[in-house]
C-alpha positions as CSV (number, residue, x, y, z in Angstrom):
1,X,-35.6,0.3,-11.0
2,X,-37.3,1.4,-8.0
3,X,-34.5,1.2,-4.7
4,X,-37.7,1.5,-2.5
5,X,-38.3,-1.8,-2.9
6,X,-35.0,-3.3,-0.6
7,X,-36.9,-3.1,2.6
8,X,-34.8,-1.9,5.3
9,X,-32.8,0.6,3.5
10,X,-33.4,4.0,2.5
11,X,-31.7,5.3,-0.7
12,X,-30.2,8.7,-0.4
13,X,-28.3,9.9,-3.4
14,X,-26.1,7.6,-6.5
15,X,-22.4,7.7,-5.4
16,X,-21.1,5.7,-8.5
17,X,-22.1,3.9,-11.6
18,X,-20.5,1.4,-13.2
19,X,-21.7,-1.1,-16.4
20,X,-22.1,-4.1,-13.4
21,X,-23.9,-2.1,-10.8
22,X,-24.7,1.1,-9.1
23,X,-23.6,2.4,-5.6
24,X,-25.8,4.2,-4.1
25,X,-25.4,6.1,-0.5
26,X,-28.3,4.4,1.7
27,X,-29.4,4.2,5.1
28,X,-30.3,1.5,7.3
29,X,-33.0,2.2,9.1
30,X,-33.0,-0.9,11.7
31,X,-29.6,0.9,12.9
32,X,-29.4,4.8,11.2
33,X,-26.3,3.8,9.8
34,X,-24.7,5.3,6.3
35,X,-23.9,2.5,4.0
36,X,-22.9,1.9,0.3
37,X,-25.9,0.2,-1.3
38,X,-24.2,-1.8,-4.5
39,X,-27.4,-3.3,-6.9
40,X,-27.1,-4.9,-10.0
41,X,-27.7,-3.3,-13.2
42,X,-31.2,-4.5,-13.7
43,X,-29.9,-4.9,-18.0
44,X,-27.9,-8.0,-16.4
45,X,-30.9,-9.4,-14.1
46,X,-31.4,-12.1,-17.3
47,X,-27.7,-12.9,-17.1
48,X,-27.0,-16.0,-14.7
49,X,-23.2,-15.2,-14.9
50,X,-23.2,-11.9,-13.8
51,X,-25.6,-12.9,-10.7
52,X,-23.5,-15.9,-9.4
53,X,-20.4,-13.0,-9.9
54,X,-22.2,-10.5,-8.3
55,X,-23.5,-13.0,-5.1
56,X,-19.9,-14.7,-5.2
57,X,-18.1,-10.9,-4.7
58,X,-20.5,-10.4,-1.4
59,X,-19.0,-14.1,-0.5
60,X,-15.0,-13.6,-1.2
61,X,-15.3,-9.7,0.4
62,X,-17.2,-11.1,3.3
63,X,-14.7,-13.9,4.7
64,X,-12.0,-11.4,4.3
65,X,-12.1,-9.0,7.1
66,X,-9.2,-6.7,7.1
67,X,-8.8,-3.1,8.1
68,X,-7.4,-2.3,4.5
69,X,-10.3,-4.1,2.7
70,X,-13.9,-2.6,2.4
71,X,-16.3,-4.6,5.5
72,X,-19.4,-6.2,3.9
73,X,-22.9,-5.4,6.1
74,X,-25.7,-7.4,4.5
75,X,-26.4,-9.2,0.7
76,X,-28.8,-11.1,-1.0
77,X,-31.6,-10.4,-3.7
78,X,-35.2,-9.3,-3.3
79,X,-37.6,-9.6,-6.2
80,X,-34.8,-10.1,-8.6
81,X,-32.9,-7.5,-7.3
82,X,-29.3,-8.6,-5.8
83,X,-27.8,-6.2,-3.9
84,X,-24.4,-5.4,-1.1
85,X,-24.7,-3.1,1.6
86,X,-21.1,-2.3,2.6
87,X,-19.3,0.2,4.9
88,X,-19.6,4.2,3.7
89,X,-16.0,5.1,3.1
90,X,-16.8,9.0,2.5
91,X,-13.0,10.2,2.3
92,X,-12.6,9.8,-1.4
93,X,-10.5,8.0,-3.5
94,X,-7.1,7.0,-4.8
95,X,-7.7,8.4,-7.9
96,X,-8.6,11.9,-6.6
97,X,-5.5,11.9,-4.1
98,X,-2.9,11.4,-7.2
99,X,-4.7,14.2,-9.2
100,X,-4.6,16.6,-6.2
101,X,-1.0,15.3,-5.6
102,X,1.0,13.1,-3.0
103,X,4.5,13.0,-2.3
104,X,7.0,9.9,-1.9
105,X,6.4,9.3,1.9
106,X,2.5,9.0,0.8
107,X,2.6,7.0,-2.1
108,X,5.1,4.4,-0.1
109,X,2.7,4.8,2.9
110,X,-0.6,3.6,0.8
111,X,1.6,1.4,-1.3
112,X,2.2,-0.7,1.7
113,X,-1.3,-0.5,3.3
114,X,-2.8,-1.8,-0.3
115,X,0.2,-4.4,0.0
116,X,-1.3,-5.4,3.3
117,X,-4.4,-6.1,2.2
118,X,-3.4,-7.6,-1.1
119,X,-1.3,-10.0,1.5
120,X,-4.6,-10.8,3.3
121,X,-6.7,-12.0,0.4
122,X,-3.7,-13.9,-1.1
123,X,-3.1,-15.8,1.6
124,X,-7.1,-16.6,1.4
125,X,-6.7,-17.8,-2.0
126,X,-8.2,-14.4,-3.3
127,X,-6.7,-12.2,-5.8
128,X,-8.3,-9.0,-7.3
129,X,-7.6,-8.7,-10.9
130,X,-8.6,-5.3,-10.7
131,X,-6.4,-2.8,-8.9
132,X,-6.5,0.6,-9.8
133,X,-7.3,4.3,-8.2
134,X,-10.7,4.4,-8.4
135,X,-11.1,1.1,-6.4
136,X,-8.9,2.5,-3.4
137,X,-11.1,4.6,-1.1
138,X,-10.4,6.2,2.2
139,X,-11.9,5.8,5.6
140,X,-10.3,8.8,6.6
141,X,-7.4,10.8,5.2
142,X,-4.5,8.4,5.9
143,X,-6.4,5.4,5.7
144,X,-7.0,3.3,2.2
145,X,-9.6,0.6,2.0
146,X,-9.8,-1.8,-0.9
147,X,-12.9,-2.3,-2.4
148,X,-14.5,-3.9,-5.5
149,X,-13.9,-7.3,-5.9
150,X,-16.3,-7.9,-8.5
151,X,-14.4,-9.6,-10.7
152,X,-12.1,-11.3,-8.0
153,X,-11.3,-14.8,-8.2
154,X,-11.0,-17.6,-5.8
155,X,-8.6,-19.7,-6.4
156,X,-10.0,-22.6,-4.5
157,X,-13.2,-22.1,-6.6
158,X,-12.7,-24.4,-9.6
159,X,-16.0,-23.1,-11.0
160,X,-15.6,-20.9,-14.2
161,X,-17.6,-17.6,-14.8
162,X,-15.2,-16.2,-17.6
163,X,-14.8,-17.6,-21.1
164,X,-11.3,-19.0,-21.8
165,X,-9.0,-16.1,-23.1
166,X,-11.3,-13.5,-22.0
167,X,-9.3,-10.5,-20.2
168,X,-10.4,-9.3,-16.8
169,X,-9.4,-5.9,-15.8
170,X,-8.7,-2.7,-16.7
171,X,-6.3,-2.3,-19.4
172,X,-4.3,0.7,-17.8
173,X,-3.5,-1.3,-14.7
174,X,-3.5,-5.0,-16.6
175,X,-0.4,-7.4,-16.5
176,X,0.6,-8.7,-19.5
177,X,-0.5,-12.1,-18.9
178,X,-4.4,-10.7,-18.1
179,X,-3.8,-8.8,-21.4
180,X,-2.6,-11.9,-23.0
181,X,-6.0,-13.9,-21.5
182,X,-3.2,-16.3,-19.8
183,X,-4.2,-17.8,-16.4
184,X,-2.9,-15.3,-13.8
185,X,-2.3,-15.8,-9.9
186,X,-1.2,-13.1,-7.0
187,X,1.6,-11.8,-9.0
188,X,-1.1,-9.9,-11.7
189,X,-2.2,-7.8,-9.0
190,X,1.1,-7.5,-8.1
191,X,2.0,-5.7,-11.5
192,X,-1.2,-3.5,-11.3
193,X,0.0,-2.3,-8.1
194,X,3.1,-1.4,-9.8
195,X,1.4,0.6,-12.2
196,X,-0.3,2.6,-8.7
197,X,3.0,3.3,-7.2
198,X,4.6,4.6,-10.3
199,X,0.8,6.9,-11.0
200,X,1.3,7.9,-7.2
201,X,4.7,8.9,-7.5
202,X,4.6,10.6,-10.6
203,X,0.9,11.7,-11.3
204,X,0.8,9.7,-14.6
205,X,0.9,6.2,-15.9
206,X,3.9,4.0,-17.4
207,X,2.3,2.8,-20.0
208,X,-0.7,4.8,-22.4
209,X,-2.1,3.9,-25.6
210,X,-4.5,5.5,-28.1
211,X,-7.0,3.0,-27.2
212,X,-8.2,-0.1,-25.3
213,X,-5.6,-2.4,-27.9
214,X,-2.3,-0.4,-28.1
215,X,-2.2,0.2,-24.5
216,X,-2.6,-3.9,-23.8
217,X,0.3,-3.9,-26.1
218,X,2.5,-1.6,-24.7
219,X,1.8,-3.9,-21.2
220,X,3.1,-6.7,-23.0
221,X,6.7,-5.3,-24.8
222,X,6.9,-1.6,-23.9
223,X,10.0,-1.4,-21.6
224,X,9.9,-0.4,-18.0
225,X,10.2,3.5,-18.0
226,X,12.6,5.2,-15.0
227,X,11.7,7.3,-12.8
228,X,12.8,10.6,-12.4
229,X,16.5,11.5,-10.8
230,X,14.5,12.8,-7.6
231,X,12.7,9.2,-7.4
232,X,15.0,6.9,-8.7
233,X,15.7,5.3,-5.2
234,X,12.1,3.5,-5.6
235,X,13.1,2.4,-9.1
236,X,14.4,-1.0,-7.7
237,X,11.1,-1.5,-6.6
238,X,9.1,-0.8,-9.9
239,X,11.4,-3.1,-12.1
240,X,10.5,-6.1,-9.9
241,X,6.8,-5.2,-9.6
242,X,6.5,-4.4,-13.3
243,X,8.7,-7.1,-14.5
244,X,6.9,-8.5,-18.0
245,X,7.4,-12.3,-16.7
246,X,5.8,-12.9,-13.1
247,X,8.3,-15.2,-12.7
248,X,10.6,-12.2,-12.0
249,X,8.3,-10.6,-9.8
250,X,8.0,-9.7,-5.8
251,X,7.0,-13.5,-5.2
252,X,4.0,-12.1,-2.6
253,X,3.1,-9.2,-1.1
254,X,5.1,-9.7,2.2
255,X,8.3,-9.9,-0.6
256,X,7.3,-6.4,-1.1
257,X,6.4,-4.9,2.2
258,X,9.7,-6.2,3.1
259,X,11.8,-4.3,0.2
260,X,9.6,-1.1,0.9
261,X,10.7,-1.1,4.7
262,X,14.4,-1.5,3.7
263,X,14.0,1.3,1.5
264,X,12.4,3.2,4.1
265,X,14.8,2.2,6.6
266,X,18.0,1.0,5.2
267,X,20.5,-1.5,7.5
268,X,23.4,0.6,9.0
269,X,26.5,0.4,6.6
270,X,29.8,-1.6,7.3
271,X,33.1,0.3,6.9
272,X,36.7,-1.1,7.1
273,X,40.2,0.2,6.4
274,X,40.2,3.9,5.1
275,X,36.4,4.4,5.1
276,X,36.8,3.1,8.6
277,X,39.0,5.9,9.8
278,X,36.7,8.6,7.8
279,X,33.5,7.1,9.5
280,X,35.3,7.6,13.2
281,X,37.2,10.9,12.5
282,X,34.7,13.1,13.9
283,X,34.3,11.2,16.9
284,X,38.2,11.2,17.6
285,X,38.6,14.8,16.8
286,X,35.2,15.6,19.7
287,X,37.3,13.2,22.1
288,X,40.3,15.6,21.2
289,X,38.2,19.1,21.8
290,X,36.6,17.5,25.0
291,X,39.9,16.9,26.4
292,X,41.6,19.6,25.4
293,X,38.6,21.9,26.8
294,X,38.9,19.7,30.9
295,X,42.7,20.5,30.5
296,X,41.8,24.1,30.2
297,X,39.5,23.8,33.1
298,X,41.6,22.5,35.5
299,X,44.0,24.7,34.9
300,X,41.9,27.6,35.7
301,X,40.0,26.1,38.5
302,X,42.8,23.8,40.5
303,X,44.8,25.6,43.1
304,X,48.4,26.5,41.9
305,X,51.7,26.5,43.9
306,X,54.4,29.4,42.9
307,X,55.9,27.2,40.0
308,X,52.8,27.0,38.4
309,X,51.7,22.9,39.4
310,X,48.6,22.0,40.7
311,X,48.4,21.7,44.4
312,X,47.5,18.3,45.7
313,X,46.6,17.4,49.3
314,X,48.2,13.9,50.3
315,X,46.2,11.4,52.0
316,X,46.4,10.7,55.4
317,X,48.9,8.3,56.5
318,X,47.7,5.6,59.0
319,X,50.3,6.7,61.8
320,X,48.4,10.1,61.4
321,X,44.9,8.3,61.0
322,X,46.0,6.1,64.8
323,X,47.6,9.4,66.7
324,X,44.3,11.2,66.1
């Protein structure tokens, strides 16, 4: 396929290739501006489906507009060639962070910021269906963008572009009901996000088959794993996220956000009785020092008579106060 033939843009190099499309970095000449030039594989041109999906992602991501989700520039098709000129997010990836390494404060930092977006696009009727590492890119180190809402769905959108018990997703980061081809809602991508934090916290996945079936399976019965002793304050948060029946999940992304920032910054504790007296005792025993310590000042600095007491001037009487 010749990219020439989009007027207006100028390909530079491929940036990614997946079996829908490929991304390649472009410029637009009308402003000189770096984008992300997404084109459909020309092998899927024929297909109707995958050209109302491809024209319906450019639609959902569009209407969106959040500073966690990828900004759409420009779509349509040209001689049979559809294409989405998006914003050039050139600080990598998710999935190249958790290979290099992040610690806890990370991982709960771009946990939330994915939450926020998630949040957004929920609350639009959007969810995902495909959350995973290599769909979180950065605009700059500390800030993560979601992008790639190919197969997304719109939940106001009662038209059907996926068979009936067909499974949308990626298997390492698929809730058991997407494995199961059950209808899903907001809480699947809540579960592949719970499959992120636990990858960005401990640099591996919960759940890993031999292949494409076993690890579908071990979504669907495999047990929630723990977390190491160093991480186990976060596991409260990855049993609800990863919990086999949505029903028993974070009921929406704000649930979440909400539980990570009383994690983060826990309500002051209550104490009463004995633990009350602990909790005070080094107060009362600073009041002690502190008084003990302007005790010991005044004696050194006050004026003494011969037996040792302080000298104190007496006020004035008003007899005194009248005669002068």
């Amino acid at each position: 396929m010749e990219t020439s033939q989009i007027p207006g843009y100028r390909i530079e190099k491929i940036i990614g290739k997946g079996a829908m499309s490929t991304v390649y970095l472009a410029v637009q000449e009308s402003l000189g501006r770096p984008v992300a030039l997404k084109i459909l594989s020309p092998e899927l041109i024929r297909d109707d489906t995958f050209c109302r999906r491809f024209v319906k992602e450019a639609k959902i991501v569009g209407r969106l507009g959040h500073p966690h989700i990828v900004t759409i520039f420009d779509a349509g098709n040209i001689e049979d060639q559809y294409y989405i000129a998006m914003e050039y997010l050139e600080a990598g990836t998710l999935k190249e962070r958790i290979r290099a390494g992040l610690t806890p404060e990370e991982a709960v930092d771009f946990l939330g910021q994915i939450a926020q977006a998630l949040g957004h696009a929920h609350r639009q009727s959007c969810i995902h269906r495909d959350i995973k590492p290599a769909n979180i890119l950065f605009r700059d180190a500390r800030t993560a963008v979601l992008s790639d809402f190919g197969v997304a769905k719109n939940l106001e959108d009662k038209t059907q572009l996926t068979a009936a018990g067909w499974r949308i997703g990626t298997p390492n980061y698929m809730s058991p009901e997407q494995a199961l081809g059950k209808p899903v809602d907001a809480r699947c991508d809540l579960y592949s996000l719970g499959i992120l934090f636990y990858e960005m916290l401990t640099g591996s996945r919960p759940f890993q088959g031999a292949n494409v079936f076993e690890t579908a399976m071990l979504q669907i019965k495999e047990p929630i794993p723990v977390l190491p002793e160093s991480l186990r304050r976060f596991q409260s948060i990855i049993d609800q996220l990863l919990a086999k029946d949505p029903a028993a999940r974070f009921t929406s992304a704000e649930d979440l956000m909400q539980a990570v920032q009383q994690l983060a910054y826990p309500p002051p504790v209550m104490v009463s009785g004995k633990k009350l007296f602990q909790h005070w005792l080094p107060w009362i025993l600073v009041a002690i020092l502190l008084m003990g310590l302007g005790g010991i000042l005044a004696y050194w600095y006050l004026p003494l008579t011969s037996d040792g007491s302080p000298i104190v001037k007496p006020a004035p009487s008003a007899t005194s106060a009248t005669t002068q």
